[in-house]
Each structure stands twice: as C-alpha cells, then as structure tokens.
mmCIF file as gemmi writes it, N, C-alpha and C atoms, coordinates in Angstrom:
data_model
loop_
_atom_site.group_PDB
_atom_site.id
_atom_site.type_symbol
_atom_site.label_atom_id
_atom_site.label_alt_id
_atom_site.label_comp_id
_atom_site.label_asym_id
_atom_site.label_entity_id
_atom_site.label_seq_id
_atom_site.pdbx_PDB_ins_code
_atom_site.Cartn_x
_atom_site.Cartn_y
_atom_site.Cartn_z
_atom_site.occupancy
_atom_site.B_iso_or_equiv
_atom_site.pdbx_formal_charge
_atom_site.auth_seq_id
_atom_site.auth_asym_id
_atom_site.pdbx_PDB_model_num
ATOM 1 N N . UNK Axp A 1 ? 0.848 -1.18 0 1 0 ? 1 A 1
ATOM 2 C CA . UNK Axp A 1 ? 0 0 0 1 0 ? 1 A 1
ATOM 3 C C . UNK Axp A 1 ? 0.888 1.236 0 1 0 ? 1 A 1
ATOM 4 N N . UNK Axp A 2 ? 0.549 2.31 -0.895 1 0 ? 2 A 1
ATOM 5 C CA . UNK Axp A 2 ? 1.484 3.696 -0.929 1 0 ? 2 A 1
ATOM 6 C C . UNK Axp A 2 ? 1.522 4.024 -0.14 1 0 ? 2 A 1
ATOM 7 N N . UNK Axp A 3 ? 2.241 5.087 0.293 1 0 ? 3 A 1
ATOM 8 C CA . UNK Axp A 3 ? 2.202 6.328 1.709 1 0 ? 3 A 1
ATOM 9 C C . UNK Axp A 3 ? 1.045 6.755 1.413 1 0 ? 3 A 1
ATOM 10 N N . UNK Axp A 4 ? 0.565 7.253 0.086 1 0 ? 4 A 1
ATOM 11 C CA . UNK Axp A 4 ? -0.46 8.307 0.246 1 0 ? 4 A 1
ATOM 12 C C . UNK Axp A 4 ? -1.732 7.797 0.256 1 0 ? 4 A 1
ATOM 13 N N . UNK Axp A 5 ? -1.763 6.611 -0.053 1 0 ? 5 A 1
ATOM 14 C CA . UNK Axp A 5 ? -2.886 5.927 0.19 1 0 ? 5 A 1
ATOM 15 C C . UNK Axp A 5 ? -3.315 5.788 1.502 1 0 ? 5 A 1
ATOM 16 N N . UNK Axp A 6 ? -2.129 5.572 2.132 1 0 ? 6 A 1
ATOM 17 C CA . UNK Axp A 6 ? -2.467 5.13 3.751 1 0 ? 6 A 1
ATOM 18 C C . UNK Axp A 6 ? -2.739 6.005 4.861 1 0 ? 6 A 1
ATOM 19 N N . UNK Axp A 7 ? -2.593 7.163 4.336 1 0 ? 7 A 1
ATOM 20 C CA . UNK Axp A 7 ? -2.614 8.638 5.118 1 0 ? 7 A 1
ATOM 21 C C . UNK Axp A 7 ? -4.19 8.935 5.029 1 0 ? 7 A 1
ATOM 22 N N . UNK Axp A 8 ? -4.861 8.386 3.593 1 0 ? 8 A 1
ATOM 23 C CA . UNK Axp A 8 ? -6.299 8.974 3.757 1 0 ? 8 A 1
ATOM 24 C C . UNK Axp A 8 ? -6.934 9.214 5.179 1 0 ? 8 A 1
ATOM 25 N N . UNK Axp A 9 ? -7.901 10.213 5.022 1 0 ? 9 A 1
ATOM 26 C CA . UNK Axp A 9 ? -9.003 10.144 5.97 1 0 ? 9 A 1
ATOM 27 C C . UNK Axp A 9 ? -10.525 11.029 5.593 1 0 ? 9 A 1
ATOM 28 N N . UNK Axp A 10 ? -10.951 10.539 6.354 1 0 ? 10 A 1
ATOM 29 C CA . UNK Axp A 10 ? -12.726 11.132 5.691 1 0 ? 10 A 1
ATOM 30 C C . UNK Axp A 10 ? -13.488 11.222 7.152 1 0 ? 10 A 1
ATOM 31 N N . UNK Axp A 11 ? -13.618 12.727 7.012 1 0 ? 11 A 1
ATOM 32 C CA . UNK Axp A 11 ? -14.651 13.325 7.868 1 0 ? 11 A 1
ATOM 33 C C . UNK Axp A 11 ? -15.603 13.039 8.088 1 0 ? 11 A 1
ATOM 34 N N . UNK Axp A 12 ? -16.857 12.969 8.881 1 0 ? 12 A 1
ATOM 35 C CA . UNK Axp A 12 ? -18.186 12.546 9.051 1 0 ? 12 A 1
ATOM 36 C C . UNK Axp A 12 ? -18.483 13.288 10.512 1 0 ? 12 A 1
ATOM 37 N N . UNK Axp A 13 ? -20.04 13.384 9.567 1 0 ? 13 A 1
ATOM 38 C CA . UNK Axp A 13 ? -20.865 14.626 11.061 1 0 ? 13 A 1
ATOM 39 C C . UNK Axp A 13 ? -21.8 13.691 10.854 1 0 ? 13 A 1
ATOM 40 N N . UNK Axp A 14 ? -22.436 13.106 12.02 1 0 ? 14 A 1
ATOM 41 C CA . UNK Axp A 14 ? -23.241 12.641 12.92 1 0 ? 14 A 1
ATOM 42 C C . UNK Axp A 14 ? -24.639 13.971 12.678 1 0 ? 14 A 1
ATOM 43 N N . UNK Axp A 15 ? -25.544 14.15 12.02 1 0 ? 15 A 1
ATOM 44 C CA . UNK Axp A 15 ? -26.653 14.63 11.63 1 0 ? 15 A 1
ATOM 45 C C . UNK Axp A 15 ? -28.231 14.514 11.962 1 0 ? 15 A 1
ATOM 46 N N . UNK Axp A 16 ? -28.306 13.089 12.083 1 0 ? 16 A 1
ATOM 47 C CA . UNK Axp A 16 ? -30.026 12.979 12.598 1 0 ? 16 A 1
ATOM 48 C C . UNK Axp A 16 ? -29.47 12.152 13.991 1 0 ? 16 A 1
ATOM 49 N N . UNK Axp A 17 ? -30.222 12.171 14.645 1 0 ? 17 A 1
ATOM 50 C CA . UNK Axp A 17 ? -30.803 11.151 15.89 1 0 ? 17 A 1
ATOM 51 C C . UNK Axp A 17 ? -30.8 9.651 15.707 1 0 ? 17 A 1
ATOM 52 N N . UNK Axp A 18 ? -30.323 8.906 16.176 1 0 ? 18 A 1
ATOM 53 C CA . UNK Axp A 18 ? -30.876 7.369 15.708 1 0 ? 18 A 1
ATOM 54 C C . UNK Axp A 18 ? -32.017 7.082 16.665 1 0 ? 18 A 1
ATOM 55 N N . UNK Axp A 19 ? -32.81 7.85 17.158 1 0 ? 19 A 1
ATOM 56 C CA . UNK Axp A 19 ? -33.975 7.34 17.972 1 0 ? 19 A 1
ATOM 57 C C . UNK Axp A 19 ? -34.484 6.305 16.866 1 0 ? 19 A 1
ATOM 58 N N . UNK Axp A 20 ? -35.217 5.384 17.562 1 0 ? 20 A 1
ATOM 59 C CA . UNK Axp A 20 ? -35.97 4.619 16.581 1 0 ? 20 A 1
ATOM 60 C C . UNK Axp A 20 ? -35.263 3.792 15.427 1 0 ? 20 A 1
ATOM 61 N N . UNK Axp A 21 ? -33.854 3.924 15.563 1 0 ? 21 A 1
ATOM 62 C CA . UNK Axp A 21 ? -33.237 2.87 14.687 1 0 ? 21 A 1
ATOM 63 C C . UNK Axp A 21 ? -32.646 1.329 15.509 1 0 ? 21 A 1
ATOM 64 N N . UNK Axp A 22 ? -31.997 0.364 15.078 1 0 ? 22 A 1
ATOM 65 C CA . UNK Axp A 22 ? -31.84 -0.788 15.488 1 0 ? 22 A 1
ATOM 66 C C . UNK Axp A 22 ? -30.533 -0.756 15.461 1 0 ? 22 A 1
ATOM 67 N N . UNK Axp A 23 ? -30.476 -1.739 16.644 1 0 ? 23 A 1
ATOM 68 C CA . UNK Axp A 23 ? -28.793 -1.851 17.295 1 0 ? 23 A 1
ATOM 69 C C . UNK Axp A 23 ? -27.636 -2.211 16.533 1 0 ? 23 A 1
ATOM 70 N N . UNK Axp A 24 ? -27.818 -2.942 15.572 1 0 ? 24 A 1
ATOM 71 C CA . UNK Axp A 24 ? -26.495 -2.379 14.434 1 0 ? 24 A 1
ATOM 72 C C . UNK Axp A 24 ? -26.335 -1.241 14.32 1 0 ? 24 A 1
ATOM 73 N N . UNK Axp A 25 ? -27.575 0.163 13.765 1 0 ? 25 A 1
ATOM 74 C CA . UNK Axp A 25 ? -26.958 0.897 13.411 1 0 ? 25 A 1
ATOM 75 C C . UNK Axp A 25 ? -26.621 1.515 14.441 1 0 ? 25 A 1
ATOM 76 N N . UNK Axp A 26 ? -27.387 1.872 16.009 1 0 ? 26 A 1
ATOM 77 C CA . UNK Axp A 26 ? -26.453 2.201 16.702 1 0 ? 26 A 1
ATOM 78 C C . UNK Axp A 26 ? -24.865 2.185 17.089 1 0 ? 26 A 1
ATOM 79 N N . UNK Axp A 27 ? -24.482 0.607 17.646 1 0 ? 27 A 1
ATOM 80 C CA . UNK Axp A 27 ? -23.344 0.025 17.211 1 0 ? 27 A 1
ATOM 81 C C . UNK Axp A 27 ? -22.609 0.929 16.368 1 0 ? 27 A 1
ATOM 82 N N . UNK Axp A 28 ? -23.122 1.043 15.198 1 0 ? 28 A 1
ATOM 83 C CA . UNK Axp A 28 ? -22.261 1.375 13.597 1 0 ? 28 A 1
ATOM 84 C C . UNK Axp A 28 ? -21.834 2.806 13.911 1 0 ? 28 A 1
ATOM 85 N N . UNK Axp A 29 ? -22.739 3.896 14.775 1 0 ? 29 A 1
ATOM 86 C CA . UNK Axp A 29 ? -22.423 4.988 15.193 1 0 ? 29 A 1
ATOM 87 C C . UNK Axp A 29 ? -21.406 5.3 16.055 1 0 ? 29 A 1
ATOM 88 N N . UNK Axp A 30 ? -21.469 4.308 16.994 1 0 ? 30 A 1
ATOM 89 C CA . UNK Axp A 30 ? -20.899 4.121 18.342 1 0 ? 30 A 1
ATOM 90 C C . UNK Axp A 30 ? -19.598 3.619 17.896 1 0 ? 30 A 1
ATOM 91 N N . UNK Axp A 31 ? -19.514 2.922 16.904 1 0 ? 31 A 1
ATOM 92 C CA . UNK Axp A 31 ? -17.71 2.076 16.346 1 0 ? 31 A 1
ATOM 93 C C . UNK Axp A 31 ? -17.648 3.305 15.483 1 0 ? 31 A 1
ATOM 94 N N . UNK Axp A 32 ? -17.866 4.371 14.545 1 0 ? 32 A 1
ATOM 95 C CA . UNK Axp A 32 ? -17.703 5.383 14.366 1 0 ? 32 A 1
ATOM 96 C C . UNK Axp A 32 ? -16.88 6.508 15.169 1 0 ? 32 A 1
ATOM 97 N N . UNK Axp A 33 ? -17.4 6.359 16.502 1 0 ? 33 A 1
ATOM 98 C CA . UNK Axp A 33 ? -16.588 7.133 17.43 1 0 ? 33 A 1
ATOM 99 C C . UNK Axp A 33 ? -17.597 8.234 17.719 1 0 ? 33 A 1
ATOM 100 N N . UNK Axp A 34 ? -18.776 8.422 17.783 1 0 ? 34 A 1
ATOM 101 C CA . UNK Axp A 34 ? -19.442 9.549 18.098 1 0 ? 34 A 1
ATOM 102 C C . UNK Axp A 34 ? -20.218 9.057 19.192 1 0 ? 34 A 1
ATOM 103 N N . UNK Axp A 35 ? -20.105 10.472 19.827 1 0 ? 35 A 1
ATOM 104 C CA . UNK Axp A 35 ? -20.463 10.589 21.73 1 0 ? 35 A 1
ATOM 105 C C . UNK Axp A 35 ? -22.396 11.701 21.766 1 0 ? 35 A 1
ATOM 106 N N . UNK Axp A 36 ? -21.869 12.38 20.557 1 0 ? 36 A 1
ATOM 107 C CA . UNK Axp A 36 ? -23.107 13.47 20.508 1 0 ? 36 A 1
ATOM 108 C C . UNK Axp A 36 ? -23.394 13.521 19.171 1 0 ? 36 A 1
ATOM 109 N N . UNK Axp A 37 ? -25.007 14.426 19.221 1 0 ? 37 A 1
ATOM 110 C CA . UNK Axp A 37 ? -25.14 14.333 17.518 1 0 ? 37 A 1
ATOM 111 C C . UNK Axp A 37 ? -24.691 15.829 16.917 1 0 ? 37 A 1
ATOM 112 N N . UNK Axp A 38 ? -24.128 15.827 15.898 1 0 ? 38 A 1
ATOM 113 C CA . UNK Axp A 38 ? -23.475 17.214 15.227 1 0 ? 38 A 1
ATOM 114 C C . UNK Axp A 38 ? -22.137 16.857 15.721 1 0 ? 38 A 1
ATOM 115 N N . UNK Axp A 39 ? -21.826 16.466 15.978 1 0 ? 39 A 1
ATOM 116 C CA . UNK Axp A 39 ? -20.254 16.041 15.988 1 0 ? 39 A 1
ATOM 117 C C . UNK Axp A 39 ? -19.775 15.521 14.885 1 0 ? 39 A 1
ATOM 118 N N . UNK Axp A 40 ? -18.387 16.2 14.458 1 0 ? 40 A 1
ATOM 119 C CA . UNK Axp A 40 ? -17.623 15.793 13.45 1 0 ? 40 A 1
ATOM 120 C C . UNK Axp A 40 ? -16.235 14.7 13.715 1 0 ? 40 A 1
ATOM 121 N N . UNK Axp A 41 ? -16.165 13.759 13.156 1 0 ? 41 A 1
ATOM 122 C CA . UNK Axp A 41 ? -14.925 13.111 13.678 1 0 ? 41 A 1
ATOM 123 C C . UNK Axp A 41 ? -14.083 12.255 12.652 1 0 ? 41 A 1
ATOM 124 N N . UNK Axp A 42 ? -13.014 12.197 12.376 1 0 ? 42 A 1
ATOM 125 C CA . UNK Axp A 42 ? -11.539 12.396 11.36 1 0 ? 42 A 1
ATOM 126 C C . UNK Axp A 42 ? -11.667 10.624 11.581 1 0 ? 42 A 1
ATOM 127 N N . UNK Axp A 43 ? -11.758 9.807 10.518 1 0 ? 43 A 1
ATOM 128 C CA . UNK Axp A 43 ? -11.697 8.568 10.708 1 0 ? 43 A 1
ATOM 129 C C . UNK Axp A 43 ? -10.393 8.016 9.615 1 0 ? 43 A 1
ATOM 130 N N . UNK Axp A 44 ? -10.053 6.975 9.858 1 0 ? 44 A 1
ATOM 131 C CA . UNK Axp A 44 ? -9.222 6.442 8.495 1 0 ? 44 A 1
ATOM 132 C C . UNK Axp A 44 ? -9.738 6.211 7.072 1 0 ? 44 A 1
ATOM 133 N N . UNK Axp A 45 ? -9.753 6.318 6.137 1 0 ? 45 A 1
ATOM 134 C CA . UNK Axp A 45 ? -10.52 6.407 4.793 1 0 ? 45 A 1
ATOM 135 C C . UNK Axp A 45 ? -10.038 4.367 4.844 1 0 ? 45 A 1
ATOM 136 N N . UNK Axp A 46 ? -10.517 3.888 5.417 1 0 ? 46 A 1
ATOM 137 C CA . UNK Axp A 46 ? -10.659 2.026 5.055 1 0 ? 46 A 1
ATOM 138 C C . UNK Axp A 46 ? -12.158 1.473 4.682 1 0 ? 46 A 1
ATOM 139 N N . UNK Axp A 47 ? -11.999 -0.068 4.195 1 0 ? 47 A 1
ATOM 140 C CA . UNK Axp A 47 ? -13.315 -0.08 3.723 1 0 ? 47 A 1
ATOM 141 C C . UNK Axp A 47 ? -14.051 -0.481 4.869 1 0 ? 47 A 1
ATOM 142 N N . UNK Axp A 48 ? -13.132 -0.635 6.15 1 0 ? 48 A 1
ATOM 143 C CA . UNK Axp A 48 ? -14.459 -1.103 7.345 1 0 ? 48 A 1
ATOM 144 C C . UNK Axp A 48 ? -15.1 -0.022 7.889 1 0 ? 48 A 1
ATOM 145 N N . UNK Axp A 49 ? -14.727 0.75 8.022 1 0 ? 49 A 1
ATOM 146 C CA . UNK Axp A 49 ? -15.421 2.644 8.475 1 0 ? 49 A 1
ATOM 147 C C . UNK Axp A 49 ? -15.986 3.272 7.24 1 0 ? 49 A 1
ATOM 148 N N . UNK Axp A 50 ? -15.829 2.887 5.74 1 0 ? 50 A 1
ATOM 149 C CA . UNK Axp A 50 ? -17.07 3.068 4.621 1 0 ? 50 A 1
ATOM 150 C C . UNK Axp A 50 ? -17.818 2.407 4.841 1 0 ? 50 A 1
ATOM 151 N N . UNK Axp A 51 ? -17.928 0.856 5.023 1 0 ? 51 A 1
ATOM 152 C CA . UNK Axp A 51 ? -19.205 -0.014 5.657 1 0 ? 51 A 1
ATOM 153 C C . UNK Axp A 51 ? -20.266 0.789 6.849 1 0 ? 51 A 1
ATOM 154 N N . UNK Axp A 52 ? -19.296 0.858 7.383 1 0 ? 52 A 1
ATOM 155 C CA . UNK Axp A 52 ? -19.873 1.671 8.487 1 0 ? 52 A 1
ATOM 156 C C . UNK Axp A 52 ? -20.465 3.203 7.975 1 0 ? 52 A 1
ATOM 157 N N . UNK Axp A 53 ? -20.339 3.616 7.509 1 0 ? 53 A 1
ATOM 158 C CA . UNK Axp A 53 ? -20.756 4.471 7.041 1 0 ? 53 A 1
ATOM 159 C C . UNK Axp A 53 ? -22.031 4.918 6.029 1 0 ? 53 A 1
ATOM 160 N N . UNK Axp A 54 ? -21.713 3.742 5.384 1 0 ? 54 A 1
ATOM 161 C CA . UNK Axp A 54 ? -22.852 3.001 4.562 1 0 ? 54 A 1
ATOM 162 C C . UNK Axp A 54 ? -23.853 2.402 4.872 1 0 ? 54 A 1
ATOM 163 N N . UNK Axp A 55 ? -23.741 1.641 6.221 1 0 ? 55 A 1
ATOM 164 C CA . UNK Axp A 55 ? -25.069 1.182 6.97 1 0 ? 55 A 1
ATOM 165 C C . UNK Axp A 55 ? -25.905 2.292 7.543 1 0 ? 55 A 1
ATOM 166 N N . UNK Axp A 56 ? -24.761 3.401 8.171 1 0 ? 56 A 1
ATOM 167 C CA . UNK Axp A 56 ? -26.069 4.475 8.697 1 0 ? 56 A 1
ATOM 168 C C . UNK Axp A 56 ? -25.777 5.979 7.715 1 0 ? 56 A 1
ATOM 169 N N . UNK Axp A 57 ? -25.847 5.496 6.527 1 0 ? 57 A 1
ATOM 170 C CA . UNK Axp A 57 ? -25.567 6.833 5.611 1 0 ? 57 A 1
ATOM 171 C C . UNK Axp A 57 ? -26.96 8.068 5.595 1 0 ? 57 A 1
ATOM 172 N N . UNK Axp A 58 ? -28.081 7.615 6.51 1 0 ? 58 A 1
ATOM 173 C CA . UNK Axp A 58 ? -29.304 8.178 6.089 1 0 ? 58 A 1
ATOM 174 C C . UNK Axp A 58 ? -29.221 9.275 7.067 1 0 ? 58 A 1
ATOM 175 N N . UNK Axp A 59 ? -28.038 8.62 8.341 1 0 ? 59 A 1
ATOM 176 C CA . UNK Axp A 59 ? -27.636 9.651 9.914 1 0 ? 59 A 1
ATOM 177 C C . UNK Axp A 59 ? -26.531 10.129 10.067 1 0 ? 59 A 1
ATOM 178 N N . UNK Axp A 60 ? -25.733 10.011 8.893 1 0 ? 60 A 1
ATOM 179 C CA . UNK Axp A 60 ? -24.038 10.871 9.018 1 0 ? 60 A 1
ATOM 180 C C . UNK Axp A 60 ? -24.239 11.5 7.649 1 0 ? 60 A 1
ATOM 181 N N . UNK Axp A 61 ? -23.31 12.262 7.31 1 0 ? 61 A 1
ATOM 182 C CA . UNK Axp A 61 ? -23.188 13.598 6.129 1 0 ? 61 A 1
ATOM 183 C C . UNK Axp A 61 ? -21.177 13.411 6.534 1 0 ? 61 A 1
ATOM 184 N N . UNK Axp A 62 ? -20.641 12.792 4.824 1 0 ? 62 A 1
ATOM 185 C CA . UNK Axp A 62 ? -19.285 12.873 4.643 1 0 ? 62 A 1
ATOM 186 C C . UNK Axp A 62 ? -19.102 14.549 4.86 1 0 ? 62 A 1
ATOM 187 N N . UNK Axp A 63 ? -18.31 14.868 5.305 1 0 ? 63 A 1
ATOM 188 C CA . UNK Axp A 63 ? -17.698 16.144 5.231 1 0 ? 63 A 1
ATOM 189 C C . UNK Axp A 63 ? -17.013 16.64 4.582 1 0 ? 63 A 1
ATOM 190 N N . UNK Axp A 64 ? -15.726 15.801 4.715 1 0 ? 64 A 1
ATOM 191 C CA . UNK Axp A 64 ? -14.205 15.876 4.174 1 0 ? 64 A 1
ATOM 192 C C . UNK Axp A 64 ? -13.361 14.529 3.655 1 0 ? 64 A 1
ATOM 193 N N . UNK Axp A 65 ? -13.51 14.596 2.186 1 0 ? 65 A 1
ATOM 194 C CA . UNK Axp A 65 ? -11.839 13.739 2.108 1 0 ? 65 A 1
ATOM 195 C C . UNK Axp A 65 ? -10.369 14.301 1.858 1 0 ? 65 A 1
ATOM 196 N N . UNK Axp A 66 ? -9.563 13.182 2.357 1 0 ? 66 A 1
ATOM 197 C CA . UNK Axp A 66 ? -8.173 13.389 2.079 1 0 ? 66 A 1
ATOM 198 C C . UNK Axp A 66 ? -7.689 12.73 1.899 1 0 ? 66 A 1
C-alpha cells in the first residue's frame, strides 16, 4: 500500500438522531466514534469505516476527504 494511500481520511458529522433505529446501526455509530449528535470526527478512509458508514448513511453527512 502507498504512503499516500495510507494517510487517507474522511470526515463525518453525525446529523439525525438514531432514535428509533436498530442496534447495528447504533453500534455502527458508536464504532464510528461519536459521543453526541453534530459532531464531526476524522476517521481512516478504510473499507471497514465506509461499511460503516454506509449502513447508517441516512444519519451521518461525509464532510471531508483526504
């Protein structure tokens, strides 16, 4: 894997509430790394935190890549 490949990272803000959603996607929030909602937080650009991202894409908003 390149250097510059491995440096990626991709932003994500935490946007709706998961009231009323099911414990994966909680989970999926919670292995995300978010404590509150509107919080932004710097993750590694890998495909297990796009999964993750992808399961609760309807409650996070990408921010930033790099």
């Amino acid at each position: 894997m390149s250097a510059a490949k491995k440096d990626r990272t991709i932003k994500i803000q935490w946007v709706v509430s998961f009231i009323g959603c099911t414990r994966d996607m909680r989970a999926a929030i919670r292995g995300l790394g978010f404590r509150r909602l509107e919080q932004t937080v710097e993750r590694p650009d890998t495909p297990a935190i796009r999964g993750m991202v992808r399961k609760v894409r309807h409650l996070v908003k990408v921010v930033g890549e790099n």
